[in-house]
N, CA, C, O and CB atoms as a CASP TS submission, in Angstrom:
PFRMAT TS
TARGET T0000
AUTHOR 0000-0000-0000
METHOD Language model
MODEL 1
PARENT N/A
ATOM      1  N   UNK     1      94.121 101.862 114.759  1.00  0.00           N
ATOM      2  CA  UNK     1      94.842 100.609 114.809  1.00  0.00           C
ATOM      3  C   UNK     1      94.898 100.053 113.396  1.00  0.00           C
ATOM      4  O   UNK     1      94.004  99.971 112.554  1.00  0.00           O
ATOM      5  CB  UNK     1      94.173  99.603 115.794  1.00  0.00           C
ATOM      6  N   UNK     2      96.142  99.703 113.351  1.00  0.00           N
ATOM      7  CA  UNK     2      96.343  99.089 111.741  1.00  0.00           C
ATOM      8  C   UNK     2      97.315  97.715 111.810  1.00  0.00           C
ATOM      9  O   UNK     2      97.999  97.458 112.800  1.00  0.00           O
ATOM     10  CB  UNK     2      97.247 100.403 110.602  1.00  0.00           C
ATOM     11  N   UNK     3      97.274  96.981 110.760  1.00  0.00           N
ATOM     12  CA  UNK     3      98.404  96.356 110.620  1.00  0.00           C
ATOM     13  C   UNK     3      99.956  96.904 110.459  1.00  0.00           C
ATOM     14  O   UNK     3     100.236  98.080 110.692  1.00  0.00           O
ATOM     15  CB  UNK     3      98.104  95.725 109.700  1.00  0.00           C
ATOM     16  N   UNK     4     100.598  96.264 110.182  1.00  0.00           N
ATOM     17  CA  UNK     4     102.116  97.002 110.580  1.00  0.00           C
ATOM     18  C   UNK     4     102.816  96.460 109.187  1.00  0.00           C
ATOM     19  O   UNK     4     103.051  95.327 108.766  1.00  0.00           O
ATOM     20  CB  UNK     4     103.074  96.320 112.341  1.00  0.00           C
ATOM     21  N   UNK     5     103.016  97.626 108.726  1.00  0.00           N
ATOM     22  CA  UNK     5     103.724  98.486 107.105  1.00  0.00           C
ATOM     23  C   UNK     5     105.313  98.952 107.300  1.00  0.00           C
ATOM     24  O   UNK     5     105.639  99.635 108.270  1.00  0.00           O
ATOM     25  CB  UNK     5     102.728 100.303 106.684  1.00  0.00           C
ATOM     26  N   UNK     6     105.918  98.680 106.663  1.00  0.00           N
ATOM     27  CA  UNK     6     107.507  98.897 106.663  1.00  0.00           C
ATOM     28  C   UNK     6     107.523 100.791 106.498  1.00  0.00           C
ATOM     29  O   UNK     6     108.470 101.465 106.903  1.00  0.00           O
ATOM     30  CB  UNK     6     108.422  97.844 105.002  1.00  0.00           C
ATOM     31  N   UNK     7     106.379 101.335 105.886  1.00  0.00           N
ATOM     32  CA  UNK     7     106.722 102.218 105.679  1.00  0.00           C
ATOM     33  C   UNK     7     106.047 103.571 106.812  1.00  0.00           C
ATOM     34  O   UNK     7     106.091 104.786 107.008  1.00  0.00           O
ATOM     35  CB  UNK     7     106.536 102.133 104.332  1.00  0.00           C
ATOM     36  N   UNK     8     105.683 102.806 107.112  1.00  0.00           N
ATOM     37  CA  UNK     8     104.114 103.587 108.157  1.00  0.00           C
ATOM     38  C   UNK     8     104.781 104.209 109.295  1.00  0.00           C
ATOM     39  O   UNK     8     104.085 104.794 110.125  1.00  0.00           O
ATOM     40  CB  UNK     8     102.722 102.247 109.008  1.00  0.00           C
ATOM     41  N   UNK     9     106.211 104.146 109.454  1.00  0.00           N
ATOM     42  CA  UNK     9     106.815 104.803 110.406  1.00  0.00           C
ATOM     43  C   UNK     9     107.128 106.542 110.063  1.00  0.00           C
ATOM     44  O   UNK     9     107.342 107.491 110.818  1.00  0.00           O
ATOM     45  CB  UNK     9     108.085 103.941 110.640  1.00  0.00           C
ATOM     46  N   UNK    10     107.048 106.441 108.751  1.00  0.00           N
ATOM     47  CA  UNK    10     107.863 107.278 107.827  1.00  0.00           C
ATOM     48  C   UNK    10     106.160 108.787 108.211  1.00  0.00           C
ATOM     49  O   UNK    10     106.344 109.991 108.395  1.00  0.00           O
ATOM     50  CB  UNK    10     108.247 106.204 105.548  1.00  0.00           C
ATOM     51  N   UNK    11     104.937 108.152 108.203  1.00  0.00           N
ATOM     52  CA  UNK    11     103.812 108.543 108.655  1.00  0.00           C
ATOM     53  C   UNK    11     103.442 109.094 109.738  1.00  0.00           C
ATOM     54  O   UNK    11     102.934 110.200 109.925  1.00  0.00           O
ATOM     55  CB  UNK    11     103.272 107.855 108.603  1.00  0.00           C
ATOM     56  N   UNK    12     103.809 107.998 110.691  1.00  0.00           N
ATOM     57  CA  UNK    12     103.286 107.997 111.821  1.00  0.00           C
ATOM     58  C   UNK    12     104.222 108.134 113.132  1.00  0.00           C
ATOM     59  O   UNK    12     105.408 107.833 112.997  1.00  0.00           O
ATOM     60  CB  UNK    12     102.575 106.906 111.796  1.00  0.00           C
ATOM     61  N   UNK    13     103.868 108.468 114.093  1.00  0.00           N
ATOM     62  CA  UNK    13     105.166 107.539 115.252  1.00  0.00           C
ATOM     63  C   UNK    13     103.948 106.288 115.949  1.00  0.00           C
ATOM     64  O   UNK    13     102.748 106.173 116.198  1.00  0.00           O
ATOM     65  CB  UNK    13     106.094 109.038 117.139  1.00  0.00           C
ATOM     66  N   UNK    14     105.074 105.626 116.015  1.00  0.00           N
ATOM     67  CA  UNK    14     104.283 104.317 115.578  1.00  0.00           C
ATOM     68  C   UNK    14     104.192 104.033 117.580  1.00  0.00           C
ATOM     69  O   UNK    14     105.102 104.189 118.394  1.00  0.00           O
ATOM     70  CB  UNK    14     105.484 102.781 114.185  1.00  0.00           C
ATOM     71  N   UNK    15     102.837 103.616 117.810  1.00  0.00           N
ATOM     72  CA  UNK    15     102.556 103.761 119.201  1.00  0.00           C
ATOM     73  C   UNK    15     102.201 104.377 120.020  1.00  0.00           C
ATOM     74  O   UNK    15     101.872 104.039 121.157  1.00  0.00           O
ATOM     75  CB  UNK    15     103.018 103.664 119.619  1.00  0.00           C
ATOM     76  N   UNK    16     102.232 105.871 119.305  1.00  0.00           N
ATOM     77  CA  UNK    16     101.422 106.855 119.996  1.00  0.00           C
ATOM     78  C   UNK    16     100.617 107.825 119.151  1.00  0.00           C
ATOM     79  O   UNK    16      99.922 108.661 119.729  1.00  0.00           O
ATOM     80  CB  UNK    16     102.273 107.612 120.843  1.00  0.00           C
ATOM     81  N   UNK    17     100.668 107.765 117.469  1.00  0.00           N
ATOM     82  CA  UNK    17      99.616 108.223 116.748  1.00  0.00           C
ATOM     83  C   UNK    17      99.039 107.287 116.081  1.00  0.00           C
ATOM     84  O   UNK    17      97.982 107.429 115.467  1.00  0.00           O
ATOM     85  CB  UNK    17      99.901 109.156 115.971  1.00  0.00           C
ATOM     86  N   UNK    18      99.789 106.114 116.165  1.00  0.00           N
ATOM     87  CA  UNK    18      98.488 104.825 115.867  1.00  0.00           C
ATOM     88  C   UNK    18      99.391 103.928 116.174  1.00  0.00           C
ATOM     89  O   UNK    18     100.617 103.994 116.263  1.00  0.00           O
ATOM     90  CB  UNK    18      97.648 104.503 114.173  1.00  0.00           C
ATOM     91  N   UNK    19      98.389 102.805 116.375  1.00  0.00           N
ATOM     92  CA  UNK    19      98.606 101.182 116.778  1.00  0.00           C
ATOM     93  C   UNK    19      98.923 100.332 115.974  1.00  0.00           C
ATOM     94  O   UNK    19      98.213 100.228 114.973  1.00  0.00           O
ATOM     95  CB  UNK    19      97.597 100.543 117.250  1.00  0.00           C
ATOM     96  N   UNK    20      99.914  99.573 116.108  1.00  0.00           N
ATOM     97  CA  UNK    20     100.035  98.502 114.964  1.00  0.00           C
ATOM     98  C   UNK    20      99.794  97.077 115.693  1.00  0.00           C
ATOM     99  O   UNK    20      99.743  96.841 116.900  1.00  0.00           O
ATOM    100  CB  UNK    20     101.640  98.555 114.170  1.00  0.00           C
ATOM    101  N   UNK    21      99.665  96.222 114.615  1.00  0.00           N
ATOM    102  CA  UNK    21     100.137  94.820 114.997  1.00  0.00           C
ATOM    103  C   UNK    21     100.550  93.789 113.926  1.00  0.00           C
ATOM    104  O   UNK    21      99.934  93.773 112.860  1.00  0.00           O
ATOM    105  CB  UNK    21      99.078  94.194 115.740  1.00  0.00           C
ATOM    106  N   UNK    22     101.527  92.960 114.147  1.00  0.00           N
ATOM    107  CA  UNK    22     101.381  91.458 113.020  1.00  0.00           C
ATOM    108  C   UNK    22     100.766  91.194 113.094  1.00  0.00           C
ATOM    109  O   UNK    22     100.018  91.468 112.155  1.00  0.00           O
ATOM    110  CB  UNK    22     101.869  90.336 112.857  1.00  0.00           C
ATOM    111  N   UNK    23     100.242  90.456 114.046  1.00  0.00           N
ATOM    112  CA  UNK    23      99.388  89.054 114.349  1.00  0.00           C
ATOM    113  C   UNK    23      97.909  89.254 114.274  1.00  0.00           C
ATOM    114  O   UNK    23      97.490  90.374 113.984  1.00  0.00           O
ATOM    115  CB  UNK    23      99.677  88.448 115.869  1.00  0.00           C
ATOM    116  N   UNK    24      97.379  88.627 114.424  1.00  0.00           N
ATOM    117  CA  UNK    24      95.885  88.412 114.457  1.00  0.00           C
ATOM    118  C   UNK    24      95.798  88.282 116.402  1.00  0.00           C
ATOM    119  O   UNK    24      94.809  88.709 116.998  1.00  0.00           O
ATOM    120  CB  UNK    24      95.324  86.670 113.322  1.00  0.00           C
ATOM    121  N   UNK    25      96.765  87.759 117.003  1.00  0.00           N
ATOM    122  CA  UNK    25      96.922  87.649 118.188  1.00  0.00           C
ATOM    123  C   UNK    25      97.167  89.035 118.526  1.00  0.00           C
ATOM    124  O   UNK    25      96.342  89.774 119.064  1.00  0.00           O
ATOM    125  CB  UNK    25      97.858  86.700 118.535  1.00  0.00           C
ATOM    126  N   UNK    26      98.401  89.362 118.167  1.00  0.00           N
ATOM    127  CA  UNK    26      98.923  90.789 118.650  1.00  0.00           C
ATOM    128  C   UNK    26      97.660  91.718 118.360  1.00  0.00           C
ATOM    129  O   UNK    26      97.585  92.697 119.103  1.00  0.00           O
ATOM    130  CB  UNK    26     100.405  91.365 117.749  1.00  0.00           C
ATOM    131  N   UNK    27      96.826  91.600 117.567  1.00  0.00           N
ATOM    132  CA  UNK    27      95.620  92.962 117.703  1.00  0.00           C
ATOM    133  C   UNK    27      94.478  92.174 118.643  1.00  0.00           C
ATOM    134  O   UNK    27      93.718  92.937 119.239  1.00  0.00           O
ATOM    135  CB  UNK    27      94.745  93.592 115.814  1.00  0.00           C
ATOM    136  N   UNK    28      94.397  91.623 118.721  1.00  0.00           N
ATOM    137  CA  UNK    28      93.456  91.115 120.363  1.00  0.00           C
ATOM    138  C   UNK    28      94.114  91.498 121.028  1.00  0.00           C
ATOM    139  O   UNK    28      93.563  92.441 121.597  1.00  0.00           O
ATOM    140  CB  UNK    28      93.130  89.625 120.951  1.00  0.00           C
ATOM    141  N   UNK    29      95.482  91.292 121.517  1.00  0.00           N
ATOM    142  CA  UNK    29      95.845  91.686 122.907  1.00  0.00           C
ATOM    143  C   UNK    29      96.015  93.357 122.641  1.00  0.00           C
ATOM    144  O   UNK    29      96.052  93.819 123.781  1.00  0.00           O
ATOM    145  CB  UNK    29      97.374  90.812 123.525  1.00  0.00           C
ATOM    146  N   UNK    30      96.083  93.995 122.095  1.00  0.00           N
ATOM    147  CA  UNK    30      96.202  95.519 121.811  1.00  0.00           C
ATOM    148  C   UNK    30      95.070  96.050 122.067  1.00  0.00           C
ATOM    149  O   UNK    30      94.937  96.838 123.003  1.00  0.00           O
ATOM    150  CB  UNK    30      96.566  95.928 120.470  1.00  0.00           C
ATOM    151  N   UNK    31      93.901  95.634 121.127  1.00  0.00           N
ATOM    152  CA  UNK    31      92.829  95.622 121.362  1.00  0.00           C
ATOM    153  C   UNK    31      92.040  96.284 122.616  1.00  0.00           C
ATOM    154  O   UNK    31      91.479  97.348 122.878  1.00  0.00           O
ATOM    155  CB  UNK    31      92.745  94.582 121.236  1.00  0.00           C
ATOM    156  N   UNK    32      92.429  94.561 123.479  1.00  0.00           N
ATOM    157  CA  UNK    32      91.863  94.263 125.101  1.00  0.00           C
ATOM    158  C   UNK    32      92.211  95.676 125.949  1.00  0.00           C
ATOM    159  O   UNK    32      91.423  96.396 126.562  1.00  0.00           O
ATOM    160  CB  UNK    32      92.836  92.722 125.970  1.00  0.00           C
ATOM    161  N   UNK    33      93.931  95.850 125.738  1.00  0.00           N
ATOM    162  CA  UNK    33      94.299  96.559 126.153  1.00  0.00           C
ATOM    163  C   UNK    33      93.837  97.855 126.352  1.00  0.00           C
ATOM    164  O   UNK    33      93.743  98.343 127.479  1.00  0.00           O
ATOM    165  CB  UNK    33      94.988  96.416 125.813  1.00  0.00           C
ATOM    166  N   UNK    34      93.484  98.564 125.123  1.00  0.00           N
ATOM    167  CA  UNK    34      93.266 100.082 124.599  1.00  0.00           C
ATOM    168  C   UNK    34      91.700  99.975 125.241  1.00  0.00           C
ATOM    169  O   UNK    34      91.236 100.864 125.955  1.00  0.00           O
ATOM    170  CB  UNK    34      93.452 100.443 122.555  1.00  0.00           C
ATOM    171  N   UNK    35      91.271  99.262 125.028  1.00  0.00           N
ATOM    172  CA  UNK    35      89.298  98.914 125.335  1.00  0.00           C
ATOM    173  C   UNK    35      89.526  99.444 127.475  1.00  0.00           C
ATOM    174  O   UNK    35      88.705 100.003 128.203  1.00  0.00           O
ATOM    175  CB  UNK    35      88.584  95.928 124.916  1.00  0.00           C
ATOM    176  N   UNK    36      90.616  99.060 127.727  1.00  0.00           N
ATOM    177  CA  UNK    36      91.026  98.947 129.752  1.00  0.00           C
ATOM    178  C   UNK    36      91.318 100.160 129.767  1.00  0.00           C
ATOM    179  O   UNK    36      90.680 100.838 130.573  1.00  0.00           O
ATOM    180  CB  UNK    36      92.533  97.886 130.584  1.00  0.00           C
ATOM    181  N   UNK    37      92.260 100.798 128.991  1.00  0.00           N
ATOM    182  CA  UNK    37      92.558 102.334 129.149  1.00  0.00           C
ATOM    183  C   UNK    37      91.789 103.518 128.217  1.00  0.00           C
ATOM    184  O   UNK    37      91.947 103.791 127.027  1.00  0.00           O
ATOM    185  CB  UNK    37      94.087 102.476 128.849  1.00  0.00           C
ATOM    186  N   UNK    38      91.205 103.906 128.879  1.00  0.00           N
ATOM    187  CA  UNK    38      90.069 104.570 127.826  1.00  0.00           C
ATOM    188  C   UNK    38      91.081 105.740 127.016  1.00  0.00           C
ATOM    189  O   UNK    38      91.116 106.048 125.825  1.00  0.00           O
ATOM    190  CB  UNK    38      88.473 105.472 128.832  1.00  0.00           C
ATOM    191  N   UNK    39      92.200 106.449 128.668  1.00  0.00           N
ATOM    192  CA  UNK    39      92.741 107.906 128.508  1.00  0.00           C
ATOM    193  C   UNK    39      93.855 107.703 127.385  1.00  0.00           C
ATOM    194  O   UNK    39      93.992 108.403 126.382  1.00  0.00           O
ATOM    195  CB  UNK    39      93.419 108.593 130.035  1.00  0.00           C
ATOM    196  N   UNK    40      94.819 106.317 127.853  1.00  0.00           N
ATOM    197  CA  UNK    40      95.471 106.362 126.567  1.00  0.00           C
ATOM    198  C   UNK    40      95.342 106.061 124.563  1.00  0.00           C
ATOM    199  O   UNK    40      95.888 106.370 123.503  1.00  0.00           O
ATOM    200  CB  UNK    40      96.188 105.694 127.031  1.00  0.00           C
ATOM    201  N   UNK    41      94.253 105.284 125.114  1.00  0.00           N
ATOM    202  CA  UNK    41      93.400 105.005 123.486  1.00  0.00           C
ATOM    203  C   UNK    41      92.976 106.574 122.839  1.00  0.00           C
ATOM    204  O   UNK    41      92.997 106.868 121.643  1.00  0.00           O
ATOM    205  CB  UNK    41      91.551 103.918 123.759  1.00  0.00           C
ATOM    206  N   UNK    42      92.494 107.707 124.273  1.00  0.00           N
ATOM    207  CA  UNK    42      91.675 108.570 123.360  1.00  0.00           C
ATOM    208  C   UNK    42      93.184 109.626 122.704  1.00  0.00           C
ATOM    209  O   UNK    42      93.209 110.161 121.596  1.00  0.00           O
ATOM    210  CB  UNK    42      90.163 109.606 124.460  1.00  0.00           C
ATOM    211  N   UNK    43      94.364 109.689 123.805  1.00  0.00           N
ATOM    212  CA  UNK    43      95.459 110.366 123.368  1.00  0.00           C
ATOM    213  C   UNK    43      96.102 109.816 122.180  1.00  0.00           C
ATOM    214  O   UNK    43      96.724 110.565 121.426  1.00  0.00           O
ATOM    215  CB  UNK    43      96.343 110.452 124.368  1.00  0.00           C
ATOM    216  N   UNK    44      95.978 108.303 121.908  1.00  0.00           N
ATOM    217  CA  UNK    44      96.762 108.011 120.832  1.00  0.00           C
ATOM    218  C   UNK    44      95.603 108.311 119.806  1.00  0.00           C
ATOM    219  O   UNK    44      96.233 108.729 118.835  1.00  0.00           O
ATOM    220  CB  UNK    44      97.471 106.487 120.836  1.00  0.00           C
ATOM    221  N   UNK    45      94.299 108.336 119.477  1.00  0.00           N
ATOM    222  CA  UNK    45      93.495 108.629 118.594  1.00  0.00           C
ATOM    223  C   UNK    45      93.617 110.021 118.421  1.00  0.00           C
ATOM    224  O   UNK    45      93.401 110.451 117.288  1.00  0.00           O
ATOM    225  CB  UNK    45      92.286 108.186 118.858  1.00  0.00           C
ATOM    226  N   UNK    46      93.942 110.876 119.386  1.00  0.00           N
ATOM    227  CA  UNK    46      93.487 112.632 119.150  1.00  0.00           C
ATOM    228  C   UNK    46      95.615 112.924 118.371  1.00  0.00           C
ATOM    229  O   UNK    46      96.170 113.798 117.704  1.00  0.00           O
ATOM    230  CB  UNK    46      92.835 113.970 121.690  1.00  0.00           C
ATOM    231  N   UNK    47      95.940 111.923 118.859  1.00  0.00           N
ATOM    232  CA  UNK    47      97.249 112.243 118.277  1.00  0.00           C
ATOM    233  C   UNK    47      97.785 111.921 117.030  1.00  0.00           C
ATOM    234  O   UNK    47      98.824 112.247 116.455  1.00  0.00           O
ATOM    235  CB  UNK    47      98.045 111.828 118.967  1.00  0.00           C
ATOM    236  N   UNK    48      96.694 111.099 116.699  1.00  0.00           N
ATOM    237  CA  UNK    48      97.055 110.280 114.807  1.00  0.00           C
ATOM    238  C   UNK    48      95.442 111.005 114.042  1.00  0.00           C
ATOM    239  O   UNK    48      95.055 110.800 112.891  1.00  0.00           O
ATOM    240  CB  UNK    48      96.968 107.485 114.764  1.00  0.00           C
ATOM    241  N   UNK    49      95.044 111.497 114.653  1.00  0.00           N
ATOM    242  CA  UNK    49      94.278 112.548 114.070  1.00  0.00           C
ATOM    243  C   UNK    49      94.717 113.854 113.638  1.00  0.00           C
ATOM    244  O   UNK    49      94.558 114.389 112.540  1.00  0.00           O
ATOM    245  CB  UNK    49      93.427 112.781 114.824  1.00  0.00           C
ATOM    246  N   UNK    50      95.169 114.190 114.452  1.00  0.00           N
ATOM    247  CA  UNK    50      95.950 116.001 114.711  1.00  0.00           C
ATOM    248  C   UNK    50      96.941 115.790 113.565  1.00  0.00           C
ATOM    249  O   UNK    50      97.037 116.671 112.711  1.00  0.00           O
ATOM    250  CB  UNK    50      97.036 116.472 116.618  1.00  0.00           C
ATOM    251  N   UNK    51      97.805 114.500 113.478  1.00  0.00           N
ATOM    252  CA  UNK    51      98.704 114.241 112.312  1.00  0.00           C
ATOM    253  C   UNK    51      98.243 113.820 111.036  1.00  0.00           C
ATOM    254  O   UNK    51      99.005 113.668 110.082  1.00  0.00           O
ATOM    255  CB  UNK    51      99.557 113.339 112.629  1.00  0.00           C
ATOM    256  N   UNK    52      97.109 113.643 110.996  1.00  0.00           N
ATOM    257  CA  UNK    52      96.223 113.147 109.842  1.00  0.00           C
ATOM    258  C   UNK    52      95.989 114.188 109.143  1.00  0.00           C
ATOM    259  O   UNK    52      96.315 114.335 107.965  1.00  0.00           O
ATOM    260  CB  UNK    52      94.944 112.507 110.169  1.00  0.00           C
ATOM    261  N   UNK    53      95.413 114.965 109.826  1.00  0.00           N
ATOM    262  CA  UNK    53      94.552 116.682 109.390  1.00  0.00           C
ATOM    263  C   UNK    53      96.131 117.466 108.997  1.00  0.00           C
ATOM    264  O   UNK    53      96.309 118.101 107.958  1.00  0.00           O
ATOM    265  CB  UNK    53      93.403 117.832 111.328  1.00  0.00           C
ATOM    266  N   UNK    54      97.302 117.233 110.185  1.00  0.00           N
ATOM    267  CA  UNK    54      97.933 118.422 109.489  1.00  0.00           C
ATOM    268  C   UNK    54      98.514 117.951 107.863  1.00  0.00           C
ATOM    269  O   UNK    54      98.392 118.601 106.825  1.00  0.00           O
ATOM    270  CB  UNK    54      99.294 118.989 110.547  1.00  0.00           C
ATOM    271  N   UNK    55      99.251 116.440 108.080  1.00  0.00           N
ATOM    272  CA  UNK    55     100.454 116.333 107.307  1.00  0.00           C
ATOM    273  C   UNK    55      99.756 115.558 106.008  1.00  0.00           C
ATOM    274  O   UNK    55     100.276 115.719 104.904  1.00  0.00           O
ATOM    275  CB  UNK    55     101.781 115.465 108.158  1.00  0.00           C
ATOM    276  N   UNK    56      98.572 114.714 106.146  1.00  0.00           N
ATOM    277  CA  UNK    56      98.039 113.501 104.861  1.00  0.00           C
ATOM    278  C   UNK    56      96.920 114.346 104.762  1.00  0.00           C
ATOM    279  O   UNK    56      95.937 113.844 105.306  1.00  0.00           O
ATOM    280  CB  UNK    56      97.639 111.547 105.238  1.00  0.00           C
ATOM    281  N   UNK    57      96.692 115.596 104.196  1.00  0.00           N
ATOM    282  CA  UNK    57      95.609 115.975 103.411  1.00  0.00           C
ATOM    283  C   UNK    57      95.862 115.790 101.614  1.00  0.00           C
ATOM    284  O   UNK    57      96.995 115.663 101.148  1.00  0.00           O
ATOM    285  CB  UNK    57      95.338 117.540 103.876  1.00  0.00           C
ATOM    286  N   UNK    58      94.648 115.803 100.781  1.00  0.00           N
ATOM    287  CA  UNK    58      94.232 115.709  99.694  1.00  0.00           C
ATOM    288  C   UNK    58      95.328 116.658  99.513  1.00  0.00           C
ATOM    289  O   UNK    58      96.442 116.137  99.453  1.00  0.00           O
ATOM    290  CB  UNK    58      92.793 115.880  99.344  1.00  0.00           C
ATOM    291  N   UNK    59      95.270 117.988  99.407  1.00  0.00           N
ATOM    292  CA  UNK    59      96.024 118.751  99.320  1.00  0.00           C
ATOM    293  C   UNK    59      97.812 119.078  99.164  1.00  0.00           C
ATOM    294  O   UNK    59      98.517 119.711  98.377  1.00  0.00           O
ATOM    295  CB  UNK    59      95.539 119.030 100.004  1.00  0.00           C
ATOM    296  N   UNK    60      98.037 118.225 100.431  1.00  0.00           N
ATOM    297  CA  UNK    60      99.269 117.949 100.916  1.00  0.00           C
ATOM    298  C   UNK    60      99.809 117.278  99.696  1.00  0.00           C
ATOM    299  O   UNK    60     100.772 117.680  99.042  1.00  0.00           O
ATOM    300  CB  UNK    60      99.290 117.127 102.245  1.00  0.00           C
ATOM    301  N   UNK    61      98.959 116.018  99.411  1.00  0.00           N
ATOM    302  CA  UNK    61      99.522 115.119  98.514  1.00  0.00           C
ATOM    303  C   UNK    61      99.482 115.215  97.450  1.00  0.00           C
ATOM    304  O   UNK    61      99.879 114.224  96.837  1.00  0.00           O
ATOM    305  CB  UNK    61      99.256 114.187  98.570  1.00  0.00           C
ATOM    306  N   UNK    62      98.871 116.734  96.391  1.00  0.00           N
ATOM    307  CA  UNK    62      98.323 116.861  95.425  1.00  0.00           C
ATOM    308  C   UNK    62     100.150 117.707  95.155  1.00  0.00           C
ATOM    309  O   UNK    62     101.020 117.457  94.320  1.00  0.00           O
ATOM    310  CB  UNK    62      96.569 117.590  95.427  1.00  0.00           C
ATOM    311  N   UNK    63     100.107 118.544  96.090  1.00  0.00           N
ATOM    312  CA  UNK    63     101.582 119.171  96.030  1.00  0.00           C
ATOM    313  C   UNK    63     102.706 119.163  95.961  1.00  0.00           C
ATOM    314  O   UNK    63     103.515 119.920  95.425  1.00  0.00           O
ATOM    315  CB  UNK    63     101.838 119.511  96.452  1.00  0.00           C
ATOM    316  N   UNK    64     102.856 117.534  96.987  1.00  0.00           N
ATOM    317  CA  UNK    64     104.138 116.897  97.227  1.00  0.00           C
ATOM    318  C   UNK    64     104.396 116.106  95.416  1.00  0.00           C
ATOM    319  O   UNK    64     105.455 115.994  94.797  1.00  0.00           O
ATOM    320  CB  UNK    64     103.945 115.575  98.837  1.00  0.00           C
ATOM    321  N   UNK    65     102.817 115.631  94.948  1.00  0.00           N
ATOM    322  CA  UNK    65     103.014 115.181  93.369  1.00  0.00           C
ATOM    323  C   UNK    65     103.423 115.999  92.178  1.00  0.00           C
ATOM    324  O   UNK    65     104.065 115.521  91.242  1.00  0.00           O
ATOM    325  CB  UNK    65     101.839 114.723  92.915  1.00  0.00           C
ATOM    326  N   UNK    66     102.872 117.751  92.270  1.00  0.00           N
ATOM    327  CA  UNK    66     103.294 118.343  91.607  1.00  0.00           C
ATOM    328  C   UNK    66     104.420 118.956  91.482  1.00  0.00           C
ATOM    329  O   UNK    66     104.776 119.423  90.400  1.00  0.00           O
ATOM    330  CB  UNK    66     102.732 118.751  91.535  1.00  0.00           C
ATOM    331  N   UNK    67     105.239 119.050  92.737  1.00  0.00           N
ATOM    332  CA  UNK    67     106.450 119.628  93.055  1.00  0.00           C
ATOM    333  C   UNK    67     107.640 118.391  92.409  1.00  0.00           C
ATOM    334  O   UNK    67     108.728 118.719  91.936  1.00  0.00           O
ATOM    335  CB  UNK    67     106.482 119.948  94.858  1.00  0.00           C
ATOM    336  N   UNK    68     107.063 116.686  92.539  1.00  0.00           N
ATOM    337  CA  UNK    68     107.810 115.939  92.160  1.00  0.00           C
ATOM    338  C   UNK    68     107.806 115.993  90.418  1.00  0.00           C
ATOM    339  O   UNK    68     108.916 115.992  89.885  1.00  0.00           O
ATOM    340  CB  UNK    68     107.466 114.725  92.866  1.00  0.00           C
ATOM    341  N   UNK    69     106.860 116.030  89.730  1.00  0.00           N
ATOM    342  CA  UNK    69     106.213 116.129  88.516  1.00  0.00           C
ATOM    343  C   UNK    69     107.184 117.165  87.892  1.00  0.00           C
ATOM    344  O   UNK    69     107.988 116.939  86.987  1.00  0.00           O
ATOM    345  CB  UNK    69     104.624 116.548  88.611  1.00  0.00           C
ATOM    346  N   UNK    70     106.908 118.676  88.715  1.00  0.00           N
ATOM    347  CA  UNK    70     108.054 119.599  88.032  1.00  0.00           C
ATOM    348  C   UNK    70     109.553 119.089  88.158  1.00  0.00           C
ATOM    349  O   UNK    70     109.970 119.012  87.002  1.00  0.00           O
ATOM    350  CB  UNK    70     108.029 121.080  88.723  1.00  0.00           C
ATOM    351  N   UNK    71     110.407 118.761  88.920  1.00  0.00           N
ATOM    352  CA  UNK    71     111.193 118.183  89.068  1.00  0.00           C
ATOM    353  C   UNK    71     111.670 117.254  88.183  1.00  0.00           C
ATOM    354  O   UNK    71     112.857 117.136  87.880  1.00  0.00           O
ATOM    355  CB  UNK    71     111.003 117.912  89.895  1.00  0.00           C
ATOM    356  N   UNK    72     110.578 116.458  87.678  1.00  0.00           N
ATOM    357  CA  UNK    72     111.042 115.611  86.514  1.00  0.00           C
ATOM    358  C   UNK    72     110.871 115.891  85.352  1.00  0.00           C
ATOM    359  O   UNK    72     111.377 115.186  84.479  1.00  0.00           O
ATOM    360  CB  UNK    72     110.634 114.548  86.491  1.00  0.00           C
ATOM    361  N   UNK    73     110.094 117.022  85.036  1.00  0.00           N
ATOM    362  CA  UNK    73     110.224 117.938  84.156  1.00  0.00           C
ATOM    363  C   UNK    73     110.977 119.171  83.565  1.00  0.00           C
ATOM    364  O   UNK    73     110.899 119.588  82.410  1.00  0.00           O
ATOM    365  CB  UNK    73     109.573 118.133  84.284  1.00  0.00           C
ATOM    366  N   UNK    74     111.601 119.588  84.426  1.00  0.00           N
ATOM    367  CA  UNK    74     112.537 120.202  84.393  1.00  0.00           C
ATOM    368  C   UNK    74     113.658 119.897  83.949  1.00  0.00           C
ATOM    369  O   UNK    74     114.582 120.708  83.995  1.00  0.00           O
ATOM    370  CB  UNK    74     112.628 120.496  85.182  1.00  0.00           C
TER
END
């Protein structure tokens, strides 16, 4: 669960590999919610995990910089 980023869609799918909210309200009631459903909290966690590990590794991002780097070097 996170706050909610203009860009975080571009990341994530937003609602089922992680939680957002504005408010300080809106993450209590999200919260309450996810705390009542154990099965869907653990699917949206095993699902913004699985996307964590494949696509935002150290790695990933070391590549996507050097591939941009050559590019502007070139």
């Amino acid at each position: 669960m996170t706050d909610w980023k203009e860009n975080l869609e571009d990341m994530f799918k937003l609602e089922e590999e992680v939680v957002t909210y504005r408010t300080p309200e809106e993450a209590a009631e999200k919260i309450a919610y996810l705390l009542e459903h154990e099965n869907e909290r653990c699917r949206i966690a095993t699902a913004g995990q699985a996307r964590t590990l494949r696509d935002h590794t150290f790695k990933r991002m070391v590549d996507e910089a050097d591939a941009r780097f050559q590019t502007l070097l070139a």
